[in-house]
LOKOLZA-893029 format. One record per residue: residue in three letters; x, y, z of N, C-alpha, C in turn; residue number from 1. Coordinates in steps of 0.2 Angstrom, whole numbers, plus 2048, in hexadecimal, padded with zeros to 3 digits. Example, Ala and Ser with C-alpha at 12.3 -4.5 7.8 and 13.67 -1.06 7.14 Angstrom:
<sites>
  aa npx npy npz capx capy capz cpx cpy cpz   i
 ALA 842 7E4 827  83E  7EA  827 842 7F0 827   1
 SER 840 7F5 823  844  7FB  824 840 800 827   2
</sites>
This chain:
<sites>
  aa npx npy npz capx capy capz cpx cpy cpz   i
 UNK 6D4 E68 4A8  6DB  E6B  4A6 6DF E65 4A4   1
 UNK 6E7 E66 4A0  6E8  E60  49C 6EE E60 4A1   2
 UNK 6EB E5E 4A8  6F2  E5C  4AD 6F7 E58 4AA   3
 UNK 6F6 E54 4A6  6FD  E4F  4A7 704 E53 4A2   4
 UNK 701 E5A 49D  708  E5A  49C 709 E5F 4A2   5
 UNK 707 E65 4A4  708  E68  4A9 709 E66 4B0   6
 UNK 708 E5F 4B2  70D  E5B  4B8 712 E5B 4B5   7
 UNK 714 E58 4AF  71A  E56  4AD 722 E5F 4AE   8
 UNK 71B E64 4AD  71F  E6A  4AE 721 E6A 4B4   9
 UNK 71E E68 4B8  71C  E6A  4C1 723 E64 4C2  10
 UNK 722 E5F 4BF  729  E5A  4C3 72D E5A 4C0  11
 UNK 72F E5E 4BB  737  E5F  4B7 73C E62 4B9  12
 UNK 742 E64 4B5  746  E66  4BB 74A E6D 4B4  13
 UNK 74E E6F 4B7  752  E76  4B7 75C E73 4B5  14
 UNK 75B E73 4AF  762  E6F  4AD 767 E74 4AB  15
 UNK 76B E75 4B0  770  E7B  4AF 779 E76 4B1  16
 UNK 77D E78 4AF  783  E74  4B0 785 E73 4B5  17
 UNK 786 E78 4BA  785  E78  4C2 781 E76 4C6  18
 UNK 779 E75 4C2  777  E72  4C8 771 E70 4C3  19
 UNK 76B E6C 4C8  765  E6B  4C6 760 E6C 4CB  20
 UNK 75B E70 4C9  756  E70  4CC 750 E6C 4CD  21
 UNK 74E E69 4D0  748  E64  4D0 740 E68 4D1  22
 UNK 73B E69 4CB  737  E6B  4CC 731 E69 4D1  23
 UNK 733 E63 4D1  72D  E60  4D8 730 E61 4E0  24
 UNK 734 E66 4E1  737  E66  4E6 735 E6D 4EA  25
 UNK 733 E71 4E4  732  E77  4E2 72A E7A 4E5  26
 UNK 729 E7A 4EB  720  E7C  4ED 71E E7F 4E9  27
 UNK 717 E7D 4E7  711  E83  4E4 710 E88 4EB  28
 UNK 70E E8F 4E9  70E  E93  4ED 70A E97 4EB  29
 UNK 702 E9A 4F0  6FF  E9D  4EC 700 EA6 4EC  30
 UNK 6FE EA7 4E5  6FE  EAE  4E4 6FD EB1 4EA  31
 UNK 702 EB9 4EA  6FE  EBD  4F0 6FA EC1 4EE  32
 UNK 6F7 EC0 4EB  6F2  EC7  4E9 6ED EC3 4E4  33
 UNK 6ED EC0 4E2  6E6  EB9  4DC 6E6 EB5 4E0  34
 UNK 6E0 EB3 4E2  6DD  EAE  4E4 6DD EA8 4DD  35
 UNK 6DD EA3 4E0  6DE  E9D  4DD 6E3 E9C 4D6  36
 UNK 6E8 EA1 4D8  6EF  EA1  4D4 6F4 E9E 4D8  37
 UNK 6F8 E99 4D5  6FD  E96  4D8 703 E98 4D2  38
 UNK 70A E97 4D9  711  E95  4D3 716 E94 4D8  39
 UNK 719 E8F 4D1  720  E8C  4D5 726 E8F 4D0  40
 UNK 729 E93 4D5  72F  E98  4D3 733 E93 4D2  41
 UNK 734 E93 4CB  73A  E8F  4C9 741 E92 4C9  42
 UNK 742 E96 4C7  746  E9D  4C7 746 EA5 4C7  43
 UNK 749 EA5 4CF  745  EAC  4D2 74B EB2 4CF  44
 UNK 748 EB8 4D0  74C  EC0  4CF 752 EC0 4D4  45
 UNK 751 EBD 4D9  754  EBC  4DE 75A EB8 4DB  46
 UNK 759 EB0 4D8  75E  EAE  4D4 762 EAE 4D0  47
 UNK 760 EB5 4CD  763  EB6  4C8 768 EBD 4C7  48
 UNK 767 EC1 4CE  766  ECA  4D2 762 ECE 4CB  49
 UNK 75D EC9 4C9  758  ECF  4C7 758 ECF 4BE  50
 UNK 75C EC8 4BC  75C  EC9  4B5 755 EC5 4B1  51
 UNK 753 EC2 4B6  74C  EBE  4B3 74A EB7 4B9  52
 UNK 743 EB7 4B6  741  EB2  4BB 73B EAE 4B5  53
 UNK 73C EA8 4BA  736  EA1  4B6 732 E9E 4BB  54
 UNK 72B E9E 4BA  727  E9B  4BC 720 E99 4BA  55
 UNK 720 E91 4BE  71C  E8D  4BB 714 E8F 4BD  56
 UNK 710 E92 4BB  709  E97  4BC 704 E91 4BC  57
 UNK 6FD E90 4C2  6F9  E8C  4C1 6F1 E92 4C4  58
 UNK 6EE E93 4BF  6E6  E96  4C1 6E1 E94 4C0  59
 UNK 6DD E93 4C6  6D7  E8E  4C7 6D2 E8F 4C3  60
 UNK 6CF E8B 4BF  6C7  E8E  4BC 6C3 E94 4BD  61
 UNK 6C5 E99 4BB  6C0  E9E  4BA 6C2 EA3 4C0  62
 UNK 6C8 EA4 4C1  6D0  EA6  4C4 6D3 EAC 4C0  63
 UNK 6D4 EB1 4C2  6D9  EB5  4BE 6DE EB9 4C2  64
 UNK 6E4 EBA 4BE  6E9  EBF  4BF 6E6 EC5 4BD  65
 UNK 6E3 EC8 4C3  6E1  ED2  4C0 6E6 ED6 4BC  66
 UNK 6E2 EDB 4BB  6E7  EDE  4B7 6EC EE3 4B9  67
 UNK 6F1 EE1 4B9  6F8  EE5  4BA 6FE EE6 4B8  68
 UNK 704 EEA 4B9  709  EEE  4B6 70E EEA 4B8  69
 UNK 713 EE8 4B3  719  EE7  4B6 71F EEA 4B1  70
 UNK 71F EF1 4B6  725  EF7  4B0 72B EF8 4AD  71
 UNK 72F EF2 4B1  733  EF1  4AE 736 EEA 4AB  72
 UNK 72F EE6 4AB  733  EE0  4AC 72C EDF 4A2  73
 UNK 730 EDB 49D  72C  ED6  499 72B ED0 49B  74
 UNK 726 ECF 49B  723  EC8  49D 71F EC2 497  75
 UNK 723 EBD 498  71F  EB9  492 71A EB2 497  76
 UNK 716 EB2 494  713  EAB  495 712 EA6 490  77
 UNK 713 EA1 491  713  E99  48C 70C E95 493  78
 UNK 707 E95 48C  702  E92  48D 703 E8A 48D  79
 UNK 703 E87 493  705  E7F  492 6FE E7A 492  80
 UNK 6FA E7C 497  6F3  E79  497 6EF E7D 49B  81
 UNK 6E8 E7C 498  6E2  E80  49A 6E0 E84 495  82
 UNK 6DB E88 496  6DB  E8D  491 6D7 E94 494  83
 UNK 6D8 E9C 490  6D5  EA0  495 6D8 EA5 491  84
 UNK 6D7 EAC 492  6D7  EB3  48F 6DF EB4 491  85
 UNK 6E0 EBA 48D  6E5  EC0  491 6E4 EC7 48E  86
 UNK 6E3 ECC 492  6E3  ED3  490 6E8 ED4 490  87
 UNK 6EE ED5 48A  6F4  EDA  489 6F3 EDF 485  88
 UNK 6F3 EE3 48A  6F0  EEB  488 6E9 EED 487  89
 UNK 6E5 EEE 481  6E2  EEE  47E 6DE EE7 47A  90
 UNK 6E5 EE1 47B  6E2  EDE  474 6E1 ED7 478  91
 UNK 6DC ED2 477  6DD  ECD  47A 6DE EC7 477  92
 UNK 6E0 EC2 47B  6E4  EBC  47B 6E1 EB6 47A  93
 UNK 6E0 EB1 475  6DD  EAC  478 6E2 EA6 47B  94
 UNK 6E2 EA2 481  6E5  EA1  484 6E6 E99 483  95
 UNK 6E9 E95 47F  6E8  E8E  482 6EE E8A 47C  96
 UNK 6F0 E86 480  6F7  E83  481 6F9 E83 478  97
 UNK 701 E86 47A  706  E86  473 703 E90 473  98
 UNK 6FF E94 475  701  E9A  478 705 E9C 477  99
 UNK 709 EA2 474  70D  EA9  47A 70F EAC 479 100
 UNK 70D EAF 47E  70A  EB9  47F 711 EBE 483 101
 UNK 713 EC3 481  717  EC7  481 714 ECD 485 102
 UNK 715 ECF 48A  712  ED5  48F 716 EDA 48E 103
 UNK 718 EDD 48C  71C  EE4  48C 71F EE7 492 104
 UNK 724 EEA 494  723  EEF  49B 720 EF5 49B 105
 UNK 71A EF5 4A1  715  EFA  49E 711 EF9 49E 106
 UNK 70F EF4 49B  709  EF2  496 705 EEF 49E 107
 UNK 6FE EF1 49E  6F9  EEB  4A1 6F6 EE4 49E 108
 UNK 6F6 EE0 4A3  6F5  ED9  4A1 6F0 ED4 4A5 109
 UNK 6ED ED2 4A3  6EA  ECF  4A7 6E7 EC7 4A4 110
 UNK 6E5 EC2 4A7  6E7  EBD  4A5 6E0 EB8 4AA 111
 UNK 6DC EB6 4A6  6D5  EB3  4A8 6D5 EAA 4A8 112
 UNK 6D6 EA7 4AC  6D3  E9F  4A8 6CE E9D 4A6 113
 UNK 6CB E98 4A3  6C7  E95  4A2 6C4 E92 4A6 114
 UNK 6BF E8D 4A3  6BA  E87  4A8 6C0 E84 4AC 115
 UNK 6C4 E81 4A6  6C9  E7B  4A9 6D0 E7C 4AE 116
 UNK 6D0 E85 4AE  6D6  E88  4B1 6DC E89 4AC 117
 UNK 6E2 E8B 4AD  6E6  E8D  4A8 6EE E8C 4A9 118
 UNK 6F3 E8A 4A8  6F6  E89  4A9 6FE E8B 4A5 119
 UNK 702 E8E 4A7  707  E94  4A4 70F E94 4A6 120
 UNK 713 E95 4A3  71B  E95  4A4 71A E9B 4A1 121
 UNK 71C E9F 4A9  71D  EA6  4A8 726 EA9 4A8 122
 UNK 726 EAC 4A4  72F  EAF  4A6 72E EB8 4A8 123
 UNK 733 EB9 4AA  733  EC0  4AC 73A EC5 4A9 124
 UNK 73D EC9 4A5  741  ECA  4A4 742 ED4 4A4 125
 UNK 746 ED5 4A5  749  EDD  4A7 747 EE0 49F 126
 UNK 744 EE5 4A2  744  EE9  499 74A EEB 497 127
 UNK 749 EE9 490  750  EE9  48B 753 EF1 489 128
 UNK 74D EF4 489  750  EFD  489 74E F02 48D 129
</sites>
């Protein structure tokens, strides 16, 4: 996997006028439900009462995020390193860095790494209609 620009995601930081957040400050925390999925909540639902959320996505070699729904939320992922599939909806994805894929609300998704694992800057945002 091409670790060195994806540390440099993991140790960056959140530059807002009020404040900064440091991403190396920031735990990896494994998924609850995917085994050998990790992420470091940069900006949670909770931070924002529900307008959107960022998070630094890491999946271990031959690792997936199964297929599921998120109904009201669009989801974008930016492919930063590694490489690996995605099923959006019907049609699939090939995954690997400079990537990004758009999940509908509704839509199933599902998201497979490769040999080398996969690596993703996922946002979350409220359906627009």
């Amino acid at each position: 996997m091409e670790e060195s620009i994806f540390e440099a995601f993991g140790a960056g930081s959140l530059e807002l006028p009020e404040q900064k957040k440091d991403f190396s400050r920031i735990p990896w925390e494994a998924h609850p439900s995917f085994s050998g999925v990790e992420m470091k909540h940069i900006v949670t639902a909770k931070d924002t009462g529900g307008a959107f959320s960022f998070h630094l996505v890491r999946i271990a070699a031959g690792k997936a995020i199964l297929s599921h729904v998120h109904e009201a939320q669009l989801e974008t992922h930016e492919v930063i390193a590694g490489g690996g599939t995605c099923m959006n909806g019907s049609a699939e994805a090939v995954y690997r860095p400079g990537t990004v894929s758009i999940m509908q609300p509704g839509a199933p998704h599902e998201v497979r790494a490769g040999s080398g694992g996969l690596c993703l800057f996922a946002k979350f945002f409220p359906a627009l209609c």
